[in-house]
TIDRENMAR-299492 format. One record per residue (C-alpha): x, y, z; residue in three letters; chain. Coordinates in nm, 4 decimals, decimal comma. Layout:
% residues N
xx	yy	zz	r	c
X	Y	Z	ala	A
...
% end
This chain:
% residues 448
xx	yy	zz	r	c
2,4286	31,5437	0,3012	unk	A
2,5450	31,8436	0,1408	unk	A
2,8938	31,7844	-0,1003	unk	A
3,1158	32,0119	-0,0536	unk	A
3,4236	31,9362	-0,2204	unk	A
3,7771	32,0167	-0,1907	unk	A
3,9847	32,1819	-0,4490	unk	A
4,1511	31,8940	-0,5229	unk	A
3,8149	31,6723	-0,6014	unk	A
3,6971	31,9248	-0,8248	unk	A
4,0502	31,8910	-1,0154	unk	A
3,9873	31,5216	-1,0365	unk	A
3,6107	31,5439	-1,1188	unk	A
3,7213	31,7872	-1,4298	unk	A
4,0065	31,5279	-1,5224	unk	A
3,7460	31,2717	-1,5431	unk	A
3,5517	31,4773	-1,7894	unk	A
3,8237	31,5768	-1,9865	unk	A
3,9703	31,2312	-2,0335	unk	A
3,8101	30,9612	-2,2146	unk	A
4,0431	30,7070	-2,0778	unk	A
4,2462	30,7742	-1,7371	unk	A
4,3991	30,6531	-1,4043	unk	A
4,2535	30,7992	-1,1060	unk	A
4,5899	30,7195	-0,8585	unk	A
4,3794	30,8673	-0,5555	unk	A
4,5379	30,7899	-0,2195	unk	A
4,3172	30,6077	0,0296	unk	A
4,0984	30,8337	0,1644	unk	A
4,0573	31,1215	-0,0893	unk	A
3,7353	31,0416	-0,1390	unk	A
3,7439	30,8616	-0,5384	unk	A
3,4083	30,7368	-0,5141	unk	A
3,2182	31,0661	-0,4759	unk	A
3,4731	31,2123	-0,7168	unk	A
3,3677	30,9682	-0,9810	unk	A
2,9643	30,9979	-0,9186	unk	A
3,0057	31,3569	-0,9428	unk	A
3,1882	31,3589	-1,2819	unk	A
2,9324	31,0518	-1,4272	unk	A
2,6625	31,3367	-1,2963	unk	A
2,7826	31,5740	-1,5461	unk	A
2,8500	31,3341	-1,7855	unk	A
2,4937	31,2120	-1,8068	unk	A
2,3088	31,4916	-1,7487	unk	A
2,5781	31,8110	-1,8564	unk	A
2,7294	31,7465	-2,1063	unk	A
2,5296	31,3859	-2,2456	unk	A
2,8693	31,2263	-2,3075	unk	A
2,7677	30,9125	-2,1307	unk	A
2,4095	30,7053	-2,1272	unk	A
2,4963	30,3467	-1,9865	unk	A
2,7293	30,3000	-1,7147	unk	A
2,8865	30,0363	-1,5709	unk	A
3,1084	30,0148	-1,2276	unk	A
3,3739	29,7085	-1,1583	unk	A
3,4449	29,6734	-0,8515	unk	A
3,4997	29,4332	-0,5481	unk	A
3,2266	29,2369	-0,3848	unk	A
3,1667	29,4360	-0,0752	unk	A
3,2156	29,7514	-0,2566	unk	A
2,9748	29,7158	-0,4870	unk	A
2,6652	29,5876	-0,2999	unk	A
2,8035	29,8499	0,0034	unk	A
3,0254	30,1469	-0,0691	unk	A
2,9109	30,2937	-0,4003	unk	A
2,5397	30,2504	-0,3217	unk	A
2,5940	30,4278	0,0506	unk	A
2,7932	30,7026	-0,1812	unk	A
2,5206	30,7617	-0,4352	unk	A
2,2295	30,7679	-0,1191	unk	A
2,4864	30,9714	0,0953	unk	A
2,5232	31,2894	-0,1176	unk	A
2,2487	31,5715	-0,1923	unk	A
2,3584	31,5953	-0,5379	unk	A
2,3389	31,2781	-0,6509	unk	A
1,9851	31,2410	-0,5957	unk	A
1,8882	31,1907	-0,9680	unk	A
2,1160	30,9287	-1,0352	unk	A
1,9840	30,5876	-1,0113	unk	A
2,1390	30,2584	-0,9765	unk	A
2,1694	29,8969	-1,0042	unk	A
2,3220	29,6194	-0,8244	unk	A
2,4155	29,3243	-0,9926	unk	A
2,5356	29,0817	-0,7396	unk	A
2,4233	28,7900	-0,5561	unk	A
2,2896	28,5122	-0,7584	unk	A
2,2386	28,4532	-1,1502	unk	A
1,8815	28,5204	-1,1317	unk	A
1,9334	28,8154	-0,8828	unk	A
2,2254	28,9399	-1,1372	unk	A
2,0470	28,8990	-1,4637	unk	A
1,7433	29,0937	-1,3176	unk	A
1,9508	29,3708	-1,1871	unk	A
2,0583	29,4077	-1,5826	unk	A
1,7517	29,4704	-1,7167	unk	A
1,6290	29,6687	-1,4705	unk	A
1,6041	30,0664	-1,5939	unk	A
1,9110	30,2730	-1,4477	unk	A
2,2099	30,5402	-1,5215	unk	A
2,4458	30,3206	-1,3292	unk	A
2,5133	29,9149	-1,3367	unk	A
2,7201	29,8260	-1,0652	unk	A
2,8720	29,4594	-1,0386	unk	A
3,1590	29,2660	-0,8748	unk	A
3,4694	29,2051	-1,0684	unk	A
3,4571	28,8282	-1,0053	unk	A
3,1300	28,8547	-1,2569	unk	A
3,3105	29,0151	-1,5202	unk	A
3,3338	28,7264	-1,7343	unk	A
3,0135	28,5943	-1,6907	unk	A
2,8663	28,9248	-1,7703	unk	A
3,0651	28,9314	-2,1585	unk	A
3,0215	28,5269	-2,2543	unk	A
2,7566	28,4225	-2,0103	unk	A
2,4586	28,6563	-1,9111	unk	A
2,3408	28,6835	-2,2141	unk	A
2,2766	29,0716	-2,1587	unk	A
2,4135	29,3024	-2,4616	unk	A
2,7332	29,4469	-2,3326	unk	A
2,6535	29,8179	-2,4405	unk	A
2,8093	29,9877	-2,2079	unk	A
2,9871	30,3181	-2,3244	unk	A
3,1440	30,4448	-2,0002	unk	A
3,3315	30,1482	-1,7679	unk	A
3,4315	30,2264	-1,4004	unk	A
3,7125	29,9847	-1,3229	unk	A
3,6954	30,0626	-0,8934	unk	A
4,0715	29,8792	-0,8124	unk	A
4,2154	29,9095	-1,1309	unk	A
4,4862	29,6808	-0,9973	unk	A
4,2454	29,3622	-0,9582	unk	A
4,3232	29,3543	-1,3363	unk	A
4,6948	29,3437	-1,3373	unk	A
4,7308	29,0104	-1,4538	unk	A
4,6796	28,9923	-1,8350	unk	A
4,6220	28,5852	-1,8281	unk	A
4,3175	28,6057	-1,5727	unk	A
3,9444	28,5590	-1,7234	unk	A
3,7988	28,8715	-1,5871	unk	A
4,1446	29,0654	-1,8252	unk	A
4,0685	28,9414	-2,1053	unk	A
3,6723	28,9192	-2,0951	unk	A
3,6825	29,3093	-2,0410	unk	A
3,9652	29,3350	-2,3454	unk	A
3,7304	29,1623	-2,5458	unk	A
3,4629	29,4830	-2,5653	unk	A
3,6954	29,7199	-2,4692	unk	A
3,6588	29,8396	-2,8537	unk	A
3,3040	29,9271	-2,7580	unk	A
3,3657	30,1553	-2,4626	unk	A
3,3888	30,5077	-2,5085	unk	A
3,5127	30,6326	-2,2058	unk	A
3,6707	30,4074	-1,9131	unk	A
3,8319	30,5002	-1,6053	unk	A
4,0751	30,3257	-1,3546	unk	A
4,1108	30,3937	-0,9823	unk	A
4,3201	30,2331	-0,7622	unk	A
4,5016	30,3845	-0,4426	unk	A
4,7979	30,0879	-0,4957	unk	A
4,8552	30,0903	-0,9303	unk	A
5,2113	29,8857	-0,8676	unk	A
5,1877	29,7293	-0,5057	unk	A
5,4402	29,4310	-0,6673	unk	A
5,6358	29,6265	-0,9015	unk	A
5,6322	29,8356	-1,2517	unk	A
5,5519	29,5147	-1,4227	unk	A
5,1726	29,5172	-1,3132	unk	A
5,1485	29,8393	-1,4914	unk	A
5,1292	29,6724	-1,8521	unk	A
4,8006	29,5246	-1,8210	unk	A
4,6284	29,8277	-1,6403	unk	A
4,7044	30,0687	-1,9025	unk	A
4,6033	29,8147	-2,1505	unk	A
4,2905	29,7985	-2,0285	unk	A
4,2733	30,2106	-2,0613	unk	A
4,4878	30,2564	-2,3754	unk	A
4,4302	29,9258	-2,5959	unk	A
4,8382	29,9154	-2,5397	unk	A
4,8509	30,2773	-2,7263	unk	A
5,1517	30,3555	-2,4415	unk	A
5,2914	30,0632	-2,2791	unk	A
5,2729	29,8476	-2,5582	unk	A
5,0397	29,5871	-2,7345	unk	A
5,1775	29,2841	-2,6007	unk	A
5,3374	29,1833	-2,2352	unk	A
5,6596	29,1001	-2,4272	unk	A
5,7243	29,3837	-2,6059	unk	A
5,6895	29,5832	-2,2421	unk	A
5,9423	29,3473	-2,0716	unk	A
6,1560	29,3931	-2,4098	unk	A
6,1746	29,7681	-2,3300	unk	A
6,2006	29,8450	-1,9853	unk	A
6,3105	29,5172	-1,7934	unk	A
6,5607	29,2433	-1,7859	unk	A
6,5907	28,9204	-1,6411	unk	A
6,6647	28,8717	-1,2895	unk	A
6,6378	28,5352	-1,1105	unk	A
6,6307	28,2265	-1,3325	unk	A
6,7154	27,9044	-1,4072	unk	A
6,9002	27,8401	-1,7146	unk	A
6,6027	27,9548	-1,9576	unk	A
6,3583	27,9855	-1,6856	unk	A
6,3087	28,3130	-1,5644	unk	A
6,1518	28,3701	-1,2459	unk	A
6,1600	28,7478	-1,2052	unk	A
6,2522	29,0876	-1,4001	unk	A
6,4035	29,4500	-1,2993	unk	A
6,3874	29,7668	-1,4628	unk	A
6,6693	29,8873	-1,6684	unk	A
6,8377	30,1424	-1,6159	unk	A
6,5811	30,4937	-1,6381	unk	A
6,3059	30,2947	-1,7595	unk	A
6,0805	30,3835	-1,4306	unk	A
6,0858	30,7083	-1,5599	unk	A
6,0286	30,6276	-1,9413	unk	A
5,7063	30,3963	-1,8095	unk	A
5,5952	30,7199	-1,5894	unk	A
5,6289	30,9660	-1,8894	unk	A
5,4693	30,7306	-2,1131	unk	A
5,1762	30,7232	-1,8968	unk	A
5,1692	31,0747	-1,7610	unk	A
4,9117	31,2160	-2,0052	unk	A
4,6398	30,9793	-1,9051	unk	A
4,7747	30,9381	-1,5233	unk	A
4,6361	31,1740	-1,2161	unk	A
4,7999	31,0866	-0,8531	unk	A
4,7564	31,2416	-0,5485	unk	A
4,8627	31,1518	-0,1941	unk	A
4,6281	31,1989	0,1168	unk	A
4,8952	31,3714	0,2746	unk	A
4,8870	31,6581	0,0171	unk	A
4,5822	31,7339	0,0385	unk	A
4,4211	31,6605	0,3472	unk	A
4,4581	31,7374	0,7652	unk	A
4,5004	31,3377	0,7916	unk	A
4,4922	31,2348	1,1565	unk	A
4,8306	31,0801	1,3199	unk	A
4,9699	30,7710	1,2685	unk	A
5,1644	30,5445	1,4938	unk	A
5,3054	30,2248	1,3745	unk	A
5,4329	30,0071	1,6447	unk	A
5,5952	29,6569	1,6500	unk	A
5,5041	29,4075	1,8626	unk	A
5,7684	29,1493	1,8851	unk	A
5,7411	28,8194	2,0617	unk	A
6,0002	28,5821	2,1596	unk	A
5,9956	28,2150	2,0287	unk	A
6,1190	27,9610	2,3672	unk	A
6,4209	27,7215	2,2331	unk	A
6,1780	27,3979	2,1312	unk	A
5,9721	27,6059	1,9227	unk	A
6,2713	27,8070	1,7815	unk	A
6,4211	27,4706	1,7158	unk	A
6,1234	27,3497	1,5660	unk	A
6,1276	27,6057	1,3371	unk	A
6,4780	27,6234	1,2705	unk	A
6,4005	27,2357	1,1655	unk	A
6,2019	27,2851	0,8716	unk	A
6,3222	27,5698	0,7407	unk	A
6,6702	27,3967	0,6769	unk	A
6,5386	27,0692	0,5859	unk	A
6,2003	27,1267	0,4846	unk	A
6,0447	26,8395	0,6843	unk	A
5,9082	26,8691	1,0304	unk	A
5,8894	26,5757	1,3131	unk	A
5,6243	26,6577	1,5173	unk	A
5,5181	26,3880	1,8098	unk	A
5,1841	26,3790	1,6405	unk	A
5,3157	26,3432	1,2398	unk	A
5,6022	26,4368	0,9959	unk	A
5,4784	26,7481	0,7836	unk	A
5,6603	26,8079	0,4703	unk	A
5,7554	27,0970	0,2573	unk	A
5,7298	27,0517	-0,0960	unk	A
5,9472	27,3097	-0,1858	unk	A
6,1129	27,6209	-0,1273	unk	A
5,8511	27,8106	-0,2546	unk	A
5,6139	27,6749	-0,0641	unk	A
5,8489	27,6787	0,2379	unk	A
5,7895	28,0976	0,3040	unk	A
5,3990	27,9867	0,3625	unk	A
5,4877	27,7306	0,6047	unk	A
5,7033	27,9342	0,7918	unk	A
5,4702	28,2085	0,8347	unk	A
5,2214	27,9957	0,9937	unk	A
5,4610	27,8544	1,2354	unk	A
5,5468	28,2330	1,3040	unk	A
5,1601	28,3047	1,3691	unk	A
5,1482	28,0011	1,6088	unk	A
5,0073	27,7037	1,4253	unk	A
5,0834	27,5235	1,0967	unk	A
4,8974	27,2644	0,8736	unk	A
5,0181	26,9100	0,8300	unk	A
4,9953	26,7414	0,5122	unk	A
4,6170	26,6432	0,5742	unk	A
4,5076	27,0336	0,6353	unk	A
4,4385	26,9620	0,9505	unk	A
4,5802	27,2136	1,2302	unk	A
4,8735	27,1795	1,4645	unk	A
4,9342	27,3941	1,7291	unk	A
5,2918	27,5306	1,7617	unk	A
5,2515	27,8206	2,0080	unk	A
5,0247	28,0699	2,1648	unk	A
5,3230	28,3594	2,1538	unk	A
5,1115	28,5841	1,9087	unk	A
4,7513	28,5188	2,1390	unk	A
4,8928	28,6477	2,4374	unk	A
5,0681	28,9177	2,2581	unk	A
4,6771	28,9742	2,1201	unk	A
4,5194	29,0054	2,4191	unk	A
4,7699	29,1766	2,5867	unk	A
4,7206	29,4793	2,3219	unk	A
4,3251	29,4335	2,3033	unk	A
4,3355	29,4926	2,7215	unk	A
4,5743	29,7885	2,6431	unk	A
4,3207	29,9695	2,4073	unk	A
4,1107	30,0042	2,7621	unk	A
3,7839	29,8834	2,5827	unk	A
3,7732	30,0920	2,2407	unk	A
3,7237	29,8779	1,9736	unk	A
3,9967	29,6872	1,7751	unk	A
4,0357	29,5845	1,4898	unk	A
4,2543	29,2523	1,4086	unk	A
4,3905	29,1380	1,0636	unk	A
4,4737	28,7755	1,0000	unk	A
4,5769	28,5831	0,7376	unk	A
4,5704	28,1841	0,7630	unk	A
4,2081	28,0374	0,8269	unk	A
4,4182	27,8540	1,1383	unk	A
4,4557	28,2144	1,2955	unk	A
4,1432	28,2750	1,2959	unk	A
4,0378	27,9768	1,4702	unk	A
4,2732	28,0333	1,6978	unk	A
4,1622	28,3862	1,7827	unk	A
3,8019	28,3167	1,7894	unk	A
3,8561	28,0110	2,0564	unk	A
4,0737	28,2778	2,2787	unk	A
3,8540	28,5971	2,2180	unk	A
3,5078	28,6933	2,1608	unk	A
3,5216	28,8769	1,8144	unk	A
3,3221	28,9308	1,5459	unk	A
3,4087	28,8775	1,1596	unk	A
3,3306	29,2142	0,9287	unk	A
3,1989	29,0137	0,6134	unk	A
2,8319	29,1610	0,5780	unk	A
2,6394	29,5066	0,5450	unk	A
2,5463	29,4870	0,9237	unk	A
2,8971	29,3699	1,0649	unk	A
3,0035	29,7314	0,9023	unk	A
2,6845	29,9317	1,0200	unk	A
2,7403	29,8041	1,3467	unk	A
3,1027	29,7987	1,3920	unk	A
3,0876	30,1860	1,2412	unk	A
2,8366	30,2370	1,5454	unk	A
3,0844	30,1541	1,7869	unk	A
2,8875	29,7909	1,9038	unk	A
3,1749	29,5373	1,8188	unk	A
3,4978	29,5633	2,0599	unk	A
3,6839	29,3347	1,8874	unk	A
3,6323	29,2822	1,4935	unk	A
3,8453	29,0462	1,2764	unk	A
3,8827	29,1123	0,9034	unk	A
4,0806	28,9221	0,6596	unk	A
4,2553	29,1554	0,3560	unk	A
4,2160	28,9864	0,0612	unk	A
3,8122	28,9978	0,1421	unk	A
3,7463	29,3272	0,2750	unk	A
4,0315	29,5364	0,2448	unk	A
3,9568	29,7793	-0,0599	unk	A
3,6808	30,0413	-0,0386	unk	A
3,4999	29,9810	0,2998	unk	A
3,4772	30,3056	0,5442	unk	A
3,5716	30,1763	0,9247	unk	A
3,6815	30,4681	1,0110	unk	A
3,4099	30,5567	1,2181	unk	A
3,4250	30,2687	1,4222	unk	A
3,7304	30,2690	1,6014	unk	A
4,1441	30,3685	1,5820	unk	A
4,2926	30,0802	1,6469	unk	A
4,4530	29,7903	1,4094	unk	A
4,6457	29,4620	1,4844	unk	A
4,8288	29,2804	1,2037	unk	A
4,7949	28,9212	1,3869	unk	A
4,9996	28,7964	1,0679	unk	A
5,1174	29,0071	0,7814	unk	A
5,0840	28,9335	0,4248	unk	A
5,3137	28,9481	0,1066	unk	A
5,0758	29,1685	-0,0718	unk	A
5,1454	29,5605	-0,0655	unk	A
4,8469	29,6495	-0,1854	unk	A
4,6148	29,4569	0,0608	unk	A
4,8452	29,5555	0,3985	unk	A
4,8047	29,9267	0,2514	unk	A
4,4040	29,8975	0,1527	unk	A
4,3780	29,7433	0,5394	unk	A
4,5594	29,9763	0,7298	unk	A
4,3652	30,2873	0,4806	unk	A
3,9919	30,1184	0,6715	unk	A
4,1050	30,3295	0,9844	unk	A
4,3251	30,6181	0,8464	unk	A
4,1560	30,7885	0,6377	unk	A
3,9329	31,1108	0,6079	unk	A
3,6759	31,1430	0,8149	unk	A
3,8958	30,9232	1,1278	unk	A
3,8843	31,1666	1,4657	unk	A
4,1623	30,9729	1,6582	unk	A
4,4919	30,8745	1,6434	unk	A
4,5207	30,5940	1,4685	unk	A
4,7765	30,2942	1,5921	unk	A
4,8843	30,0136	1,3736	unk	A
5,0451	29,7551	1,5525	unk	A
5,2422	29,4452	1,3971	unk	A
5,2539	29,1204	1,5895	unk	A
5,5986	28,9738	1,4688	unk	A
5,7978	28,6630	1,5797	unk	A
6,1369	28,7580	1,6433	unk	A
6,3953	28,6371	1,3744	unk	A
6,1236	28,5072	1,1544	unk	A
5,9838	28,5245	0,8242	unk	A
5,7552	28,8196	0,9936	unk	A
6,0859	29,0432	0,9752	unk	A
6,1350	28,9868	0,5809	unk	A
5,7943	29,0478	0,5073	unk	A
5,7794	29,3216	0,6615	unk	A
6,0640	29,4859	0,5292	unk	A
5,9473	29,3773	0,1583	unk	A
5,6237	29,5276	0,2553	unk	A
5,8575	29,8537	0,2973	unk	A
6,0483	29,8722	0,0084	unk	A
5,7682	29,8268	-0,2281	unk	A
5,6111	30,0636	-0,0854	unk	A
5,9601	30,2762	-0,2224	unk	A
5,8321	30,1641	-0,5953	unk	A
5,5133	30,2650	-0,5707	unk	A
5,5884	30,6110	-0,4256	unk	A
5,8068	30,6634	-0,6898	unk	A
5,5062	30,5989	-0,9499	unk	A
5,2713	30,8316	-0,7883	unk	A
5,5198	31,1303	-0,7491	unk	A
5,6257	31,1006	-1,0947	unk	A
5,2880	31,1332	-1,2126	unk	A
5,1215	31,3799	-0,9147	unk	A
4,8851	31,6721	-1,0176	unk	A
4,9793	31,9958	-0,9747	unk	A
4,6391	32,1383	-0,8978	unk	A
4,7951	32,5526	-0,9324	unk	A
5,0197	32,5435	-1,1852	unk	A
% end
């Protein structure tokens, strides 16, 4: 296919080349992928700034979307490529096979630095979902930190940079900068922009942002930093979100009432048993969604309130295809023993739910909900139970709207009313206020 690329992707593409170290804050759907490829093009064979490559990225976006990219476009053609998933053997092979481009899952991260045994010399680094690297205690952090000295030029792109708040921020740039803007150590960034919140004498649970120091961290990072919303830039179809609210009857409401005051559950079957208030949001969401597990992990039916709700939407779509998120292994037992779906977890569940041959397709965020193009396969999105996570409802919802989507897309939200679904929800919404505020301070002004 012939590329043909907006304004605003050759803006990006020239950043790329004109930044050694950067974060690519693309909205879903711009298009960051073929952006990126273009500028390692030049790279490589321009301007001979880069020779081995390397892409980080999630499972299924690595062995699926930035292959399909690289086949997809005309101009690409003389790039070749690598995957390095699947097993050890399969990995290690990949490695050593000749190519411009290595392309491996971020889960292999560490066993690619202390394990594999393959010389990391690697000058350019594509981090795809810079935020899977927010936390600066994880292995895959500080295997990458370890020969981040040796890369020459790395680049970050995310669509979600602060789905849980400014603090993630520290680790990202980090990984860009070395701690050049945001600071060398964790500490010293929570020293300067934040203050304890919640705590417990000297336990401290969570932070917020002094006074102005959102827009100290944006400046900071501006110079490195190009964001863009899909909105700006593209004709984005129309979006309709839509709550779907069912009522619990009085013994379930009471049951549920029940443990979330005392945090114990009698149950003519067994006693279930919070362990603590923490734990008790969890618990509550599953009772929410229908069905909760006892202190065995074994499943216990609470209601069907959210199934019928289900199928009464899946009749309404009038057979085009739907697409349901869940979130507790429970729900989707529960869904598959009502319904006849089909999971999206392999290369042919997305080939053939993109050619319109699944009517009802279940997906669960944290596994497939950055980088895969659904688009093409249907409009339509349940949230059968909601998560905490910002940046996995907004990665979900960006499968279906997105450029390149020819319909209307409609986002419904199965909630229990007076629930836990309701505070989610609304947390959902006002980090979504945080993050906007990130990516406007720091949005390209392609004419200026």
């Amino acid at each position: 296919m012939k590329y043909v690329p907006h304004d605003y992707q050759r803006y990006v593409t020239n950043y790329i080349e004109t930044h050694p170290a950067c974060a690519v804050l693309l909205d879903m759907g711009l298009g960051k992928t073929s952006i990126t490829l273009t500028a390692l093009l030049d790279l490589l064979f321009d301007t001979f700034e880069a020779h081995r490559i390397l892409v980080i990225a999630p499972l299924r976006v690595a062995r699926d979307t930035w292959p399909a990219e690289i086949e997809k476009w005309d101009h690409l053609k003389l790039l070749t490529y690598s995957v390095a998933v699947g097993s050890e053997k399969d990995r290690i092979a990949a490695l050593k096979r000749p190519a411009d481009i290595y392309i491996i899952n971020r889960e292999n991260v560490q066993w690619l630095v202390e394990q594999s045994g393959i010389p990391f010399d690697f000058d350019t680094v594509i981090v795809d979902e810079l935020s899977s690297f927010k936390s600066h205690q994880s292995k895959r952090f500080k295997a990458l930190m370890r020969v981040r000295p040796r890369i020459k030029r790395i680049v970050g792109l995310t669509g979600t940079p602060s789905a849980n708040g400014l603090m993630d921020l520290w680790a990202e740039f980090k990984i860009l900068d070395m701690g050049e803007r945001l600071g060398r150590f964790i500490g010293m960034y929570r020293n300067n922009y934040f203050t304890p919140d919640k705590r417990n004498g000297q336990i401290i649970y969570s932070y917020k942002l002094l006074p102005g120091a959102d827009k100290a961290i944006y400046k900071r990072i501006s110079d490195i930093t190009i964001s863009m919303k899909a909105a700006d830039h593209l004709k984005m179809p129309e979006l309709i979100m839509n709550n779907c609210v069912v009522d619990l009857s009085d013994d379930e409401r009471e049951r549920y009432e029940e443990l979330r005051a005392t945090l114990v559950l009698q149950l003519p079957e067994k006693e279930i048993t919070v362990a603590n208030a923490a734990a008790l949001t969890g618990k509550l969401l599953q009772m929410a969604n229908g069905a909760i597990y006892d202190d065995d992990k074994q499943q216990i039916r609470i209601h069907d309130r959210k199934l019928d709700a289900l199928e009464d939407l899946i009749e309404g779509a009038n057979g085009k295809p739907v697409l349901v998120a869940y979130w507790f292994k429970h729900d989707l037992e529960r869904i598959k023993s009502r319904f006849k779906v089909r999971e999206i977890k392999t290369s042919a569940d997305i080939r053939d739910w993109n050619a319109g041959i699944i009517p009802v397709a279940v997906i669960h965020p944290a596994s497939a909900g950055h980088g895969l193009n659904l688009q093409a396969g249907g409009s339509t999105l349940i949230w059968f139970g909601l998560t905490w996570s910002l940046e996995l409802y907004q990665q979900t919802n960006a499968r279906l709207w997105r450029q390149g989507q020819s319909e209307t897309v409609v986002i419904h939200h199965i909630i229990a009313d007076d629930t836990v679904d309701g505070r989610v929800l609304k947390a959902l919404q006002n980090k979504e206020k945080t993050q906007d505020g990130l990516i406007a301070a720091v949005k390209a002004e392609l004419y200026r």
